[in-house]
C-alpha positions as CSV (number, residue, x, y, z in Angstrom):
1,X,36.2,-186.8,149.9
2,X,39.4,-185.1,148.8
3,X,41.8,-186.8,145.8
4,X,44.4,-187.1,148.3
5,X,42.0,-189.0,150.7
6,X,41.3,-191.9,148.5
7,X,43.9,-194.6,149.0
8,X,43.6,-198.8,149.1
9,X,46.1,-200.6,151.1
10,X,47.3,-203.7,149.1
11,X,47.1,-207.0,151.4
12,X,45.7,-210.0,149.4
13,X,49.5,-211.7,148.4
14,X,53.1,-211.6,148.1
15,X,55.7,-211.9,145.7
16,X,59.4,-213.1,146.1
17,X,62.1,-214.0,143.7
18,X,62.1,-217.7,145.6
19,X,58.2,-217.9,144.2
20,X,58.6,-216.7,140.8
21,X,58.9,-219.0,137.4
22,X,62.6,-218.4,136.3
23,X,60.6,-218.1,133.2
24,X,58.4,-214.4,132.5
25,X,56.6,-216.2,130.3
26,X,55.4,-218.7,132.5
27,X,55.5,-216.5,135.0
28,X,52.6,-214.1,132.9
29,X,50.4,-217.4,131.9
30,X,50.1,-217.9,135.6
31,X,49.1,-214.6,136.6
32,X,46.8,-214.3,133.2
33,X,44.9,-217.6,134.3
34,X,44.5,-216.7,138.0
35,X,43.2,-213.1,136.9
36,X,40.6,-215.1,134.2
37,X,40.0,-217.3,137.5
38,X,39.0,-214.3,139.3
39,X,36.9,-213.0,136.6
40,X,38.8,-210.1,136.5
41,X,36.8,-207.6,133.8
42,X,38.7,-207.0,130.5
43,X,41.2,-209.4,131.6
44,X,42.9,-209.0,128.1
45,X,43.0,-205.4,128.6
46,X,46.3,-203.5,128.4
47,X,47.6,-200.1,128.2
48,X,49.9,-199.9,125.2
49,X,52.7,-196.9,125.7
50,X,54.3,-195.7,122.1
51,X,56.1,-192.4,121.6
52,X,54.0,-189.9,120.3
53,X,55.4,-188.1,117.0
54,X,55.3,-185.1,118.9
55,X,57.9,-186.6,121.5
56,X,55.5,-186.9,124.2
57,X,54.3,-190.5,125.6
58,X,51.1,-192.0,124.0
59,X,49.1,-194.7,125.4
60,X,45.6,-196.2,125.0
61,X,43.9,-199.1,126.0
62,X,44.3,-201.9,123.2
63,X,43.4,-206.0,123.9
64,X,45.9,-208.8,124.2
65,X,44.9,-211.1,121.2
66,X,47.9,-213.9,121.5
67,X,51.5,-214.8,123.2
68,X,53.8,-217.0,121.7
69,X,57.2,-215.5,121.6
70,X,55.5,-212.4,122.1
71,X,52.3,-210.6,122.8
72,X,49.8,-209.9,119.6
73,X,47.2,-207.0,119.3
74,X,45.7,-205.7,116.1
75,X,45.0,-202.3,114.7
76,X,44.6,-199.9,112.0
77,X,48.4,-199.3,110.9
78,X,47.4,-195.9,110.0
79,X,46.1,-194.5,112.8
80,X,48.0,-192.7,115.4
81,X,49.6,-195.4,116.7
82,X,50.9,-197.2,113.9
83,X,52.8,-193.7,112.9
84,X,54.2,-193.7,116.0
85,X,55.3,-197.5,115.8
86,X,56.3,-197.1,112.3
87,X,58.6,-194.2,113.4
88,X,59.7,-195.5,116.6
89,X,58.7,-199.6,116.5
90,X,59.3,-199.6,120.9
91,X,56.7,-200.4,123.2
92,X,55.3,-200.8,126.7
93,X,52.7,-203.1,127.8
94,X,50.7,-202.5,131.0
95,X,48.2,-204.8,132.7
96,X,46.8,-203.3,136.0
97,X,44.4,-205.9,137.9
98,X,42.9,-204.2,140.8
99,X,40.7,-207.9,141.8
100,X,44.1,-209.4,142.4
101,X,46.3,-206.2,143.1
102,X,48.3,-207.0,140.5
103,X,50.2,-205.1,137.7
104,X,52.2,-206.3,135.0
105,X,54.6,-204.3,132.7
106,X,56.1,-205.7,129.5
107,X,58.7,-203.6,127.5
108,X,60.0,-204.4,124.1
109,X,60.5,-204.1,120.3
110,X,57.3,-204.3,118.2
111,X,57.6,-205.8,114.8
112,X,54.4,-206.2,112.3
113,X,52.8,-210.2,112.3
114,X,52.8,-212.0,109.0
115,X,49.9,-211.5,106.8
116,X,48.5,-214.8,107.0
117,X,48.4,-214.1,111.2
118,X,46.4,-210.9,110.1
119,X,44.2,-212.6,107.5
120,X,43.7,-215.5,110.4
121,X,42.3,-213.5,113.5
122,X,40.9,-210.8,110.8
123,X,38.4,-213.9,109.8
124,X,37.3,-214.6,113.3
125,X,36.5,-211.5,114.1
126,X,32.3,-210.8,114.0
127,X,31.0,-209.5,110.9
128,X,30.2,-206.5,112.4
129,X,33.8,-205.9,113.6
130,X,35.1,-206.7,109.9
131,X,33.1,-204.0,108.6
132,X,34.6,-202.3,111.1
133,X,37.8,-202.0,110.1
134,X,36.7,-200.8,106.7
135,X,34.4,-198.0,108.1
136,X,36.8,-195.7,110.5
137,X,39.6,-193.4,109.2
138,X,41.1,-194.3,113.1
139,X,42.9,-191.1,114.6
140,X,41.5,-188.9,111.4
141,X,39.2,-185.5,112.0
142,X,35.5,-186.3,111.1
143,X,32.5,-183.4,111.1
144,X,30.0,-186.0,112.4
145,X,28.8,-189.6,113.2
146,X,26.8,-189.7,110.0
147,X,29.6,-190.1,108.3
148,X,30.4,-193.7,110.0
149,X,27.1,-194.4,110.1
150,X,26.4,-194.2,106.3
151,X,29.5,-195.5,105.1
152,X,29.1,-198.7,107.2
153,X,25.5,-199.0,105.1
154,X,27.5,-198.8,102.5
155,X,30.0,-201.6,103.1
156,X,26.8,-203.9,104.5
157,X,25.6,-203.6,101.1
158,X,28.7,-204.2,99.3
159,X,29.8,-207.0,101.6
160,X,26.4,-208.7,101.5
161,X,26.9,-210.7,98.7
162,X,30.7,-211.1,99.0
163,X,33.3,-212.1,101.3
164,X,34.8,-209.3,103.9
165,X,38.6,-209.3,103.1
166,X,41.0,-207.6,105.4
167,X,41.7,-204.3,104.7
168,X,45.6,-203.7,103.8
169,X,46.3,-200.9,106.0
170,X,44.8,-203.3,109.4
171,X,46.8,-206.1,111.1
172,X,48.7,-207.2,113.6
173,X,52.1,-206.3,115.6
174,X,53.8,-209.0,118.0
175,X,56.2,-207.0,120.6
176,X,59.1,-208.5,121.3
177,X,60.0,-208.5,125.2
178,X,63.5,-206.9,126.7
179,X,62.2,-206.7,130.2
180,X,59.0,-207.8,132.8
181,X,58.1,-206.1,136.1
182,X,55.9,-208.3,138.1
183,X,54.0,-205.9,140.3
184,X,52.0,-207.0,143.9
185,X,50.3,-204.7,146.0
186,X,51.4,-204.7,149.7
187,X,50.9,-203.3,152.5
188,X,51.6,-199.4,153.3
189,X,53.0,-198.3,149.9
190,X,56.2,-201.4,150.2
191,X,54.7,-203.4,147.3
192,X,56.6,-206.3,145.7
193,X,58.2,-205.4,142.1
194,X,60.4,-208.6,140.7
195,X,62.0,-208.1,137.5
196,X,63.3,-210.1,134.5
197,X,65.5,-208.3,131.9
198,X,66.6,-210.1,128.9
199,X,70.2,-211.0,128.7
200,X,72.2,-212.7,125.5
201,X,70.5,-216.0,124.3
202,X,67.7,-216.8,126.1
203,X,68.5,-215.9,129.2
204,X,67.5,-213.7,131.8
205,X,68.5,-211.9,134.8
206,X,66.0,-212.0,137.6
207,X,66.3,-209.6,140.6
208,X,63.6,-207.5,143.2
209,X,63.6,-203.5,142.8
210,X,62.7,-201.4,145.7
211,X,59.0,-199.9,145.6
């Protein structure tokens, strides 16, 4: 089969503005639950879209970790990603669930969690994870494996008889939201896409864009 023979038409809902909770944060629980529902795999899963420090688009597949005001995720502040969010703190979050044919984008302003937040999911992570974030020089050149490999001997022998505390250079960034596009497959390309962008206070305007 050719690339340009594989295609899925989109038939399973609809979405209109009439529908929608006048709030995107609502509006996102209620997909998020429906898509755990479904037992959708790596429900948590998102795409998160930084500007690279060469001026081209980055993204990588990071997990959704919290939403209060915002949506958390964790990770090494000096890898690539936290240069680029350190130089440029803007972000976009994409959730793409095929079960439901479903896609979610969140755009917004990404500001570092408080360190108590960081010490706090850091601790319920597995111990194996902990040592984790110890072991890798993320987005840094290595010659080999081995060199993970031994230094997370290393750490299992120096954490054995001692608490794992969080590294200073891992934690956690909240972004911020500006703007939601609620995404639903349809039928012969003419998907729904309903949008919220963030107006002053805590309002926001809510209107349909053509597919």
């Amino acid at each position: 089969m050719k690339l340009s023979d594989i295609r899925k038409d989109y038939t399973l809902k609809t979405l209109d503005i009439k529908d929608i909770n006048p709030n995107p944060f609502h509006q996102f629980k209620i997909w998020f639950d429906e898509a755990v529902d479904s037992e959708v795999l790596e429900v948590n899963a998102m795409c998160l879209s930084t500007l690279g420090l060469d001026g081209y688009p980055s993204g990588r597949i990071v997990l959704l970790k919290g939403v209060d005001h915002g949506f958390l995720f964790f990770t090494n502040y000096e890898s690539s990603k936290g240069k680029e969010i350190e130089q440029n703190p803007k972000a976009t979050l994409t959730f793409f669930w095929p079960e439901l044919e479903r896609q979610i984008r969140i755009t917004g302003d990404l500001e570092k969690v408080s360190s108590e937040e960081s010490d706090e999911y850091f601790h319920s992570r597995p111990k194996g994870s902990q040592i984790g974030t110890w072991t890798s020089p993320q987005s840094e050149k290595i010659e080999d494996r081995s060199i993970l490999e031994n230094r997370i001997k290393e750490l299992e022998e120096k954490f054995s008889t001692q608490e794992i505390t969080r590294p200073p250079h891992w934690g956690g960034y909240r972004l911020l939201p500006k703007k939601f596009e609620f995404w639903q497959g349809r039928p012969s390309r003419l998907h729904d896409r309903i949008c919220f962008e963030s107006k002053e206070g805590s309002n926001w305007e809510i209107f349909r864009l053509a597919p």
